[in-house]
N, C-alpha and C positions, 0 to 999 in steps of 0.2 A: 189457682194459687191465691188470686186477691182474696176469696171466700173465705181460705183459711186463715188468710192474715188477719181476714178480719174478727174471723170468732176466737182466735187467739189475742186480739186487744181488748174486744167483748170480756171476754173471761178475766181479763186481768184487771179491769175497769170496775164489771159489776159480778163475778164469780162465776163459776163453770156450772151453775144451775140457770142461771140468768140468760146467758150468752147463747144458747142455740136458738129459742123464741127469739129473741132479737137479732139474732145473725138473719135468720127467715124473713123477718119482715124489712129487715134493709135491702135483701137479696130482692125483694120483689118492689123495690120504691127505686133498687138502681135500675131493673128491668123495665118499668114502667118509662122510665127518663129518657131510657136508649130506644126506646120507638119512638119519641119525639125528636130525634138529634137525625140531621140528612149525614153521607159520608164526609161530606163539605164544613161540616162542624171541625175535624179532627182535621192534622197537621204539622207540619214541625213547631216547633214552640217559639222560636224565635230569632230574629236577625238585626243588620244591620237598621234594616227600617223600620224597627220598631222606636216610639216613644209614646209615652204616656199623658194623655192631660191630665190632671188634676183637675175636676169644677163644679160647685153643685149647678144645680140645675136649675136655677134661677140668677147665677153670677151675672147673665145678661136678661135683659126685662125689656119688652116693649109694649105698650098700650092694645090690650085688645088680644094676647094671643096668649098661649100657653107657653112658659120659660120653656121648656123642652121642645118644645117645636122651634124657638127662636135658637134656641142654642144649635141646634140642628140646621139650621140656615146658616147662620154665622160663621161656622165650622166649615159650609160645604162651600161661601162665599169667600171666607179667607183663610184658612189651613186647610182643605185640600188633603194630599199625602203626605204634609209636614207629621203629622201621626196617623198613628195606625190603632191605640187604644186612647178610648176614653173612661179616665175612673168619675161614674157619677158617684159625688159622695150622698149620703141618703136620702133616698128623696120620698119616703112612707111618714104617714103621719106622724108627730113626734108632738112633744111635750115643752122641750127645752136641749138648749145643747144646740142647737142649727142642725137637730136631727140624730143627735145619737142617743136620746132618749127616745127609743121606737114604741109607739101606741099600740102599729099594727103592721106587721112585718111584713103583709101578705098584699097592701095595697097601695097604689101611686097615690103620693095628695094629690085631693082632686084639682087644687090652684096651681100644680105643675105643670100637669096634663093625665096622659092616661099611659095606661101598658100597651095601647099599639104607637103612641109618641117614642116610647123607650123602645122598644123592635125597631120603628123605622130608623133612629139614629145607631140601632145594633146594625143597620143593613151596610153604612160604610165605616164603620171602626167597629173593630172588638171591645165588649164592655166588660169593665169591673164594678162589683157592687161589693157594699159595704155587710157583711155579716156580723150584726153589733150582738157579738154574745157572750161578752159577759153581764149586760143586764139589760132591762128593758122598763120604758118607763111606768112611774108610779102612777098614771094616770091613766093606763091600758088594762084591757078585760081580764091579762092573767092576775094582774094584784087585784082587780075585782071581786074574781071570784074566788082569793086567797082568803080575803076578807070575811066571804060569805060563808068560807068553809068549804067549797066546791070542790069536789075530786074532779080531775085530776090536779091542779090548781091549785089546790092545798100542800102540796107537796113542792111547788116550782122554786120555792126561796127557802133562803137562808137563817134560818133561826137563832139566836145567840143571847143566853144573859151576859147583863153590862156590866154583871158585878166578878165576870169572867177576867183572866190578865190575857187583853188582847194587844199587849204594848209590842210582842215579836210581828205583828205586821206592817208588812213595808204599803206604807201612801205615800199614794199622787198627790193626794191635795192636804188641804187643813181642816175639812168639818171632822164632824165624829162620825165613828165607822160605822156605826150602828142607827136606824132611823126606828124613832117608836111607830108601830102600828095599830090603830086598834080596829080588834078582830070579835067576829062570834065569840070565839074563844077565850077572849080577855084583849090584853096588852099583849103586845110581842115588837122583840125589837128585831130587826131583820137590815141584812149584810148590806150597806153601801157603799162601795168603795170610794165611787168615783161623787156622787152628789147626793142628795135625799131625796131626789125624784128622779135618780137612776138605780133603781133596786135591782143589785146582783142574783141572777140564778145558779137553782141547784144542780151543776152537773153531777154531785154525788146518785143523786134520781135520774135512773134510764129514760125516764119518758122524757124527761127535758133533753136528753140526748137526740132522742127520736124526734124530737119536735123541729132542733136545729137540722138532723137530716132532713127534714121534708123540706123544709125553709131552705136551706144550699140547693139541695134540687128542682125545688120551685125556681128558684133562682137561672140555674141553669135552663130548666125550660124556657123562662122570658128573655134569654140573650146572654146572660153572662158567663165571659170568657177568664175571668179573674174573678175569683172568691179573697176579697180580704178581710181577715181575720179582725176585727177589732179589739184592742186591749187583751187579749186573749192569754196574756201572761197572766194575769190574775184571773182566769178561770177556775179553778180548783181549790179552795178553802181546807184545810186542819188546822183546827187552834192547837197553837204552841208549834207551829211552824211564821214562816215570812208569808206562807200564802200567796207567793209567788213563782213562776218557773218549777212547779211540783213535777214530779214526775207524772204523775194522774196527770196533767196539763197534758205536758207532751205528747203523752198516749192518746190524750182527745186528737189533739192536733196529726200523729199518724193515721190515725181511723178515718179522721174527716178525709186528708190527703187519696187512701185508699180507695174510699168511697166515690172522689171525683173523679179519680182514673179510672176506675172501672166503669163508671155512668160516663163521662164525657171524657175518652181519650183527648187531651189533647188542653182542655180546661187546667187551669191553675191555682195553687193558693198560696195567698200570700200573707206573712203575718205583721202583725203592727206590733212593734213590741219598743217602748220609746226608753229602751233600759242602756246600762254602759255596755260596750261593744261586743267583748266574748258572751255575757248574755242571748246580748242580740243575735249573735251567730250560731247560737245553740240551736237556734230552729229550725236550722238546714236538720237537726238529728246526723246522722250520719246519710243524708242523703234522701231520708225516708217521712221528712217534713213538709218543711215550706219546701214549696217551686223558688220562691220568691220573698225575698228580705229587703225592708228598708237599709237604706245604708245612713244609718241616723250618726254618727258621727261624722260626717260630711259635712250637715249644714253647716253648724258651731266653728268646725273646723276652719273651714275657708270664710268665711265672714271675722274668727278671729286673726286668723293669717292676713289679709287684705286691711285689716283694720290697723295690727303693727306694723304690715308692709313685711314679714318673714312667713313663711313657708314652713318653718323648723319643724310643727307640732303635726302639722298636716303631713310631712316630708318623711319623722318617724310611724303613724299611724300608716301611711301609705307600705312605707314596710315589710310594717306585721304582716297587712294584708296581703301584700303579696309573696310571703310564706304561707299562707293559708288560705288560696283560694276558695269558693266554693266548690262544693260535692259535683259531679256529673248531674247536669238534668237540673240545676240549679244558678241560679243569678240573683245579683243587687239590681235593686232601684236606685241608681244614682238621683238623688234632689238636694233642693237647696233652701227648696218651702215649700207649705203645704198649707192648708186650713186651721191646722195647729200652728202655736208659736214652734220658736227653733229648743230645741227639747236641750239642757243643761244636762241632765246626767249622764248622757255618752259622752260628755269632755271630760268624765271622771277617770283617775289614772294618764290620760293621756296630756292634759293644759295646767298647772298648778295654781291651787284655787285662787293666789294674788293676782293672777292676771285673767283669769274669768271675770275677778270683781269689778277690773280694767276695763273691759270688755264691756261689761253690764254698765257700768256709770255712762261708758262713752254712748251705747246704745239708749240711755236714759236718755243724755243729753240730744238723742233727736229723736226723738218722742214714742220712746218705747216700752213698754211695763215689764216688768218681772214678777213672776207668778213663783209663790213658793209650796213648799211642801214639808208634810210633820217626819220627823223623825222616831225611831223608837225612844232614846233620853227624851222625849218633848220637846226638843230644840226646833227649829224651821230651816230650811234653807232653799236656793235659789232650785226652780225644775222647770221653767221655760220664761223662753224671751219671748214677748209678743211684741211685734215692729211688723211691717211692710217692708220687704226685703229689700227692693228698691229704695225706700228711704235709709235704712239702715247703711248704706253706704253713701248718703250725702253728707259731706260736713257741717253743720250747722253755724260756723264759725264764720262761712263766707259766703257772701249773696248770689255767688254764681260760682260753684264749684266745680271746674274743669275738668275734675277727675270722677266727678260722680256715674255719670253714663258710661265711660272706660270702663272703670273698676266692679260695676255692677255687672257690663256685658261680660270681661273675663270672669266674672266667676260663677257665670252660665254658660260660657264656651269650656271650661272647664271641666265642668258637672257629665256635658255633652261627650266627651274626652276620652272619659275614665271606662273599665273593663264594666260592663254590665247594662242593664236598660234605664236609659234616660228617662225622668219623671219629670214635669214641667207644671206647677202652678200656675192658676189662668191669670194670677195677679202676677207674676213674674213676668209673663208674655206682654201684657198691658200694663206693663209698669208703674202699677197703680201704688199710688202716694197711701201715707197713715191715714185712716178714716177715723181721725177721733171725735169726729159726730156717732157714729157708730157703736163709741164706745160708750159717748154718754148716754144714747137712746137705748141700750141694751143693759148698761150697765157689767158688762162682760169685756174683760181687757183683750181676748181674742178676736173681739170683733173691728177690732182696728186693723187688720189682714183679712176682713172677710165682706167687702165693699159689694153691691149688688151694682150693675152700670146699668147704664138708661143706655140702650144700642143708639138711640141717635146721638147719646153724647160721643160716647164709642168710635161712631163711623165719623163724627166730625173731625176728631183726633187723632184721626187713623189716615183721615182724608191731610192733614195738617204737616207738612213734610218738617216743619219745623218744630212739632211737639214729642215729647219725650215718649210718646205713647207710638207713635208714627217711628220712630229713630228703633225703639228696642223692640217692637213687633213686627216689621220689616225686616230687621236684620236680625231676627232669631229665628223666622220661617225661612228666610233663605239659608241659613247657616243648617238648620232641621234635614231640610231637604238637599243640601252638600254633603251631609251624614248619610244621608239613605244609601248616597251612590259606593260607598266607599268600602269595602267590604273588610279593613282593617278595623272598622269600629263594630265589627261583630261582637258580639256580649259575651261571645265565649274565647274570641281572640286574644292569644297571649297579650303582657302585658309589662314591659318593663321600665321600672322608677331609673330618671337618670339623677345623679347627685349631683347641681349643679349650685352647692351653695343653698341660699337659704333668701336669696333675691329671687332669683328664677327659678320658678318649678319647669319640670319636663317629664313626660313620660312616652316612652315608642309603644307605642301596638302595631298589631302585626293579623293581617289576615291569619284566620285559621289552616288554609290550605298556603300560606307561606306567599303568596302571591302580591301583596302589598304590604308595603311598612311606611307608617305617618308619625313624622317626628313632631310631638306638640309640646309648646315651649307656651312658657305666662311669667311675664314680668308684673312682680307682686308690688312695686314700687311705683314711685313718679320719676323716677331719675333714668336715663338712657343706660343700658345693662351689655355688657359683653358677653357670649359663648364662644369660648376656644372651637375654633376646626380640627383642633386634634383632639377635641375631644372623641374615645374609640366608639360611642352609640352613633355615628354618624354612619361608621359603615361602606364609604365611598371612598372610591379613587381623589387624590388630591385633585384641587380644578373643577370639583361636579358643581354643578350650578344649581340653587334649589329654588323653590317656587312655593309663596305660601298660597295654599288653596282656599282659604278664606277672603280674600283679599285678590285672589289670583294676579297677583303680580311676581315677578323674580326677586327676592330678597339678597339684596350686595352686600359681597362680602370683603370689608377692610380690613388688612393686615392680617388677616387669617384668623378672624372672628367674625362674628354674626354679629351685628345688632340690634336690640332687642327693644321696641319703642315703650313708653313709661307705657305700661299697666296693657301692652298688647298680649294677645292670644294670637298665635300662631299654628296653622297643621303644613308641617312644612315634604313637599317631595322632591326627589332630584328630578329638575328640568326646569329649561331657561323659560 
């Protein structure tokens, strides 16, 4: 059945002359893959114990060793079975970008370590790697030999005159779309989307199709259990379209999907797409897409919610979603950060842009950049925050702001909470402050979230019961590991919003097989908050006594409310 699905998207991609030579030579690169995969490769996709790190592979450094090995240490010394997957983000030579301009897809830097570094840390997590395909950089052998005129090479980019109206596409950034190159052949200006030393490929040309096949199954050969997709919404180019979310897109994004299941039962993909939300969720397809979707309006969402102290925007988005679950065989990445800033266009339709701008000044005011983007009228507007997540919640107003540590933990007990698999930045777990040295050594506002630690600083502050680092990575691996056991935070376990007002968020999940139900409550405020016990999500006989399991203590109940401490995170069960 996959064979045919697949020379059926063949044919609709590159025509029904194309498609059978091509369908054959995938048929024997998925075959080739499946003699290297043991039965131990394959399995259920996912559970309660799952969580994700997020880290490149140098976020920890120590003198003398290779970041992959140290990171590999680090992990088995202090998270343990707190997770079960690690996304290394890319760690193959690159140009610029912290790696998502790829030089050479096909090797580890050699100052990371090697491809048997990366297997041994595949021996106790499942690994996701990064498949950066919509371009690769201008500094690697394919624009080399684009240059020189090389077949097949000559064919791998994008060509376009500038005196074209390319005003209908939609960007990320603000250079010009177009970068000149000079070639054998003259001048030529060729597709940039994202940078001028990230030149976009030609998936219109098969063989750049086949190229990314070998590359995802390479991939999966060396350990990877997650394929994410990068930028992948702007895959597919037509002038006088937006050049975004094509249908050609999606068709790649099927084909690829097809092609992992049939090569690695059991392997996943997942897409990056940092667009407003029904976009976003378009890449479940009907099921026939991603495994796996960021859930990008989260971040925004709850850093804006925490920031006014209401709930409301997060309260109706929560909603939607949950008349619109995802597909069978499909899940969100619940996060809160990541390597990117906090991405502004999924608060489109759902936050009204006066109080985004609210949002951004308050974020400015503790030391945070805003990145914008062109428009087609020429105008700019705001498409990410760059701040350190943990800073982004201290006030700058006061030399010791009481609520800072609270209000940053609930809204990672939060994230932790929600129907789908938890993602966790390594800078979230180590509470790492703005590195605006960072910024000025780089000259890059994103690199003010993307701090590289000296492990002996690390273990000092780890060691330090009294530092902010010791306080939210102690109690986010214990909180990790209280999820594991729970079987109501399974990813596929129902999920239902309680309406408690616009102070207190709440939602119940519910084991899949019906066998546990955990009430999680989050006071968005500094002020002490009530819950009626009549309230009807409670479910109990009057008199039941409940227990936050967080905290594991009995939570008292006065006058027949709960009380709800300023900016706590509760999972609450009946029993004293």
């Amino acid at each position: 059945m996959s064979q045919t699905a697949i020379l059926d998207h063949l044919s609709q991609l590159y025509g029904d002359n194309r498609a059978p030579d091509l369908a054959r030579a995938i048929a024997q690169r998925i075959a080739a893959t499946r003699q290297t995969l043991s039965d131990s490769d394959q399995g259920d996709c996912w559970d309660q114990r799952d969580a994700l790190l997020i880290t490149y592979a140098d976020s920890i450094q120590a003198p003398g060793e290779a970041p992959l090995a140290t990171l590999h240490d680090f992990a088995a010394s202090h998270l343990g079975d707190a997770f079960s997957m690690i996304h290394l983000l890319p760690f193959f030579p690159f140009s610029s970008d912290d790696g998502f301009s790829v030089i050479d897809y096909r090797q580890v830097r050699p100052d990371l370590g090697t491809w048997a570094d990366v297997s041994a840390l595949g021996e106790d997590y499942r690994l996701a790697f990064d498949l950066v395909i919509n371009h690769c950089s201008r500094e690697g052998l394919w624009v080399a030999d684009y240059v020189a005129d090389v077949a097949p090479y000559n064919g791998y980019f994008i060509e376009a005159d500038p005196s074209e109206n390319l005003s209908m596409v939609t960007r990320p950034r603000t250079t010009a779309l177009l970068r000149e190159v000079y070639t054998h052949r003259g001048v030529k200006h060729l597709w940039a989307t994202f940078s001028h030393d990230q030149i976009d490929l030609n998936f219109a040309n098969p063989l750049v199709l086949m190229e990314f096949v070998d590359i995802l199954l390479g991939y999966v050969e060396q350990g990877a259990r997650v394929i994410r997709l990068d930028a992948v919404a702007y895959l597919w180019k037509e002038i006088g379209t937006p050049c975004i979310h094509l249908p050609q897109t999606h068709g790649v994004v099927k084909l690829l999907r097809l092609i992992l299941e049939a090569a690695a039962p059991g392997a996943l993909l997942l897409t990056e797409t940092n667009v407003p939300n029904a976009e976003n969720r378009s890449y479940f397809g009907e099921g026939d897409e991603a495994n796996l979707i960021y859930e990008f309006s989260l971040p925004p969402l709850l850093l804006h919610g925490l920031f006014t102290g209401s709930s409301r925007y997060l309260t109706e988005w929560m909603m939607s979603q949950q008349l619109d679950p995802p597909p069978p065989g499909c899940s969100v990445l619940n996060f809160t950060a990541s390597h990117d800033g906090i991405g502004l266009r999924p608060l489109e339709g759902l936050v009204p842009p006066e109080e985004v701008a609210l949002l951004l000044d308050g974020m400015r005011a503790r030391g945070g950049f805003v990145a914008s983007k062109s428009n087609p009228d020429g105008s700019k507007s705001p498409y990410e925050l760059n701040i350190s997540l943990f800073d982004a919640f201290r006030d700058p107003r006061l030399e010791h702001d009481p609520w800072h540590v609270p209000s940053f933990r609930l809204s990672q007990v939060l994230a932790l909470s929600l129907r789908g698999i938890p993602a966790v930045y390594i800078h979230s777990l180590t509470a790492t402050p703005n590195d605006p040295q960072g910024v000025e050594r780089t000259g890059r506002t994103r690199s003010i979230n993307r701090r590289q630690w000296d492990r002996g600083e690390l273990e000092r502050l780890l060691a330090n019961p009294d530092s902010n680092t010791a306080h939210v990575f102690l109690g986010y691996r214990k909180i990790l590991r209280l999820r594991r056991r729970h079987p109501a935070f399974h990813p596929d376990g129902p999920q239902e919003l309680l309406l408690l007002g616009y102070h207190i968020f709440g939602v119940a999940r519910e084991a899949p097989d019906g066998s546990e139900r955990i009430i999680c409550l989050f006071n968005f405020t500094p002020d002490l908050r009530s819950v009626s016990m009549d309230e009807p999500f409670w479910g109990s006989e009057p008199g039941t006594l409940w227990r936050d399991l967080i905290e594991d203590r009995p939570i008292p109940i006065e006058r027949g409310s709960l009380q709800v401490a300023p900016y706590a995170a509760l999972w609450l069960v009946p029993g004293d």
